[in-house]
Phi, psi and omega in degrees: 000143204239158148217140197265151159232115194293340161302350193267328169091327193232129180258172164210165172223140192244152174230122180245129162264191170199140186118169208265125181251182198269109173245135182235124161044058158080356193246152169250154175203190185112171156338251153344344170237347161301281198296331170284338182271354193265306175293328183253037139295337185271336178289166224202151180311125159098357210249149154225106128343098160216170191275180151326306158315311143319318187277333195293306186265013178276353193305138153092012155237178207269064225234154175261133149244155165201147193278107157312304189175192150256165204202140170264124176236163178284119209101337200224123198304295177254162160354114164266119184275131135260174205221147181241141183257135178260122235198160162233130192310293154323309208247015163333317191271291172324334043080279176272005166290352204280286175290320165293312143350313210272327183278331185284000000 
């Protein structure tokens, strides 16, 4: 369950990929940077947005996931299923108190 403060005036939305993209003269490109803008074409206020590679490697952590849909996308021959990680706005800061911990 996501909640908003309306007061804030601003929302966001994340598209997360995984893979090694092509880096030239300071810039990335590839696959793998196709499929993150492609994804988070799909996210919606406030949504993080991911592919199927991501939720694949997130399995057996502590992450809510559920499939947004399959999607056509553009460059890519068949139906792409996203994934929405499902998050609440309140417990954000506990949250990134969490992974950091987890990362020191």
């Amino acid at each position: 369950m996501r909640t908003a403060d309306p007061a804030l005036g601003l929302g966001i939305c994340i598209g997360i990929n995984a893979g090694e993209p092509i880096h030239e003269d300071g810039d990335i490109f590839g696959t793998p940077v196709q499929m993150a803008a492609r994804v988070l074409s799909k996210a919606e206020g406030d949504e993080i947005a991911i592919s199927n590679l991501v939720r694949e490697m997130c399995v057996g952590k502590a992450y809510a996931v559920v499939k947004k849909d399959d999607y056509e996308l553009k460059g890519f021959a068949e139906p792409i299923p996203i994934f929405l990680v499902e998050w609440d706005v309140s417990e954000a800061p506990q949250q990134v108190a969490a992974v950091s911990e987890d990362v020191q």
